[in-house]
C-alpha positions as CSV (number, residue, x, y, z in Angstrom):
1,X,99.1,56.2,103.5
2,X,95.3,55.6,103.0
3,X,93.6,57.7,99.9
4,X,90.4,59.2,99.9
5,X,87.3,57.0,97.9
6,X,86.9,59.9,96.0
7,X,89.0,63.3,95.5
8,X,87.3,65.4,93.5
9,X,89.1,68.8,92.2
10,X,89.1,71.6,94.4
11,X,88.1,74.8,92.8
12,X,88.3,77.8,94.7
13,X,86.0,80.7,93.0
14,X,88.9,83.3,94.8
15,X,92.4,82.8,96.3
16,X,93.3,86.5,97.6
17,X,92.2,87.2,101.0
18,X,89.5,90.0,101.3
19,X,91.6,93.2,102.7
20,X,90.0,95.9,104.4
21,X,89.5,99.5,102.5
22,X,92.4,101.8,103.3
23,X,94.7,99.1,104.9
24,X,97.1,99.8,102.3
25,X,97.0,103.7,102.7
26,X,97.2,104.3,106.5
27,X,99.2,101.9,108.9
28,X,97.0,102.5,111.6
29,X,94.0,100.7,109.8
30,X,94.4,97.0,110.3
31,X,94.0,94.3,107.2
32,X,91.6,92.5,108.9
33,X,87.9,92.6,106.8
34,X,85.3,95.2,108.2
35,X,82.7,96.2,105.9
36,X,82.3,99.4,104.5
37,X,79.1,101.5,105.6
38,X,79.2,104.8,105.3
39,X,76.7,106.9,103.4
40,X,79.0,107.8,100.4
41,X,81.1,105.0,100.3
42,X,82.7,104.0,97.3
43,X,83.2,100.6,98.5
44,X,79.7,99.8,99.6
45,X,78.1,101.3,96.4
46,X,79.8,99.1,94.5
47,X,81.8,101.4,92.4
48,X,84.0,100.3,89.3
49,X,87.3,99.8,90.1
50,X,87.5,99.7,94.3
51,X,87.9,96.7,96.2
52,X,85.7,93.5,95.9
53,X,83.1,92.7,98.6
54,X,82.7,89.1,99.9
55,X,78.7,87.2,99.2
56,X,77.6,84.4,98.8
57,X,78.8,83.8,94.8
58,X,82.3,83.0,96.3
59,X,81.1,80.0,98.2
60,X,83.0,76.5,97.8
61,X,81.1,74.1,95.8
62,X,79.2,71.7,98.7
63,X,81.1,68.5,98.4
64,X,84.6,70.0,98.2
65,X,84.6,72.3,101.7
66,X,86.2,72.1,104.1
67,X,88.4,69.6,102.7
68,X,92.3,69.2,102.5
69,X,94.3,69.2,99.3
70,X,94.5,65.3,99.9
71,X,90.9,64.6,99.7
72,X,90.3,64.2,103.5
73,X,88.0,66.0,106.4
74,X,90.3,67.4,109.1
75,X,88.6,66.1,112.5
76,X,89.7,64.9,115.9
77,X,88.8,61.2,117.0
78,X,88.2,61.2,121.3
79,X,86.5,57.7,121.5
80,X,89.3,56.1,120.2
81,X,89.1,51.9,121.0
82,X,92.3,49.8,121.4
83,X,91.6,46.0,120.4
């Protein structure tokens, strides 16, 4: 098994998935993210103690995304040359 030049330590800034306001009160409203917009919303202005939105402060550090837990880049080879 090859290893990876370098495998530097993958630090995610948040590990729970963002859930959508309500999901857990009503079945009929999916998990799936949508942001909040309405004109009173508790979500959307932010106040303490609802749900988190997602920005950009929860971005992956540059040289760490998109990366496995082995220190690889998942891609597909097409050209690939037998010798």
């Amino acid at each position: 098994m090859p290893k990876p030049l370098t495998k530097p330590t993958i630090i995610k800034k948040r590990t729970k998935k963002f859930r959508r306001h309500h999901s857990d009160r009503y079945d009929r409203v999916p998990e799936s993210w949508r942001r909040q917009r309405g004109i009173d919303s508790c979500v959307r202005r932010k106040f303490r103690g609802n749900i988190r939105l997602p920005n950009i402060g929860y971005g992956s550090n540059k040289t760490t995304r998109h990366r496995m837990p082995s220190g690889f880049y998942k891609f597909v080879v097409s050209n690939k040359k037998t010798h």
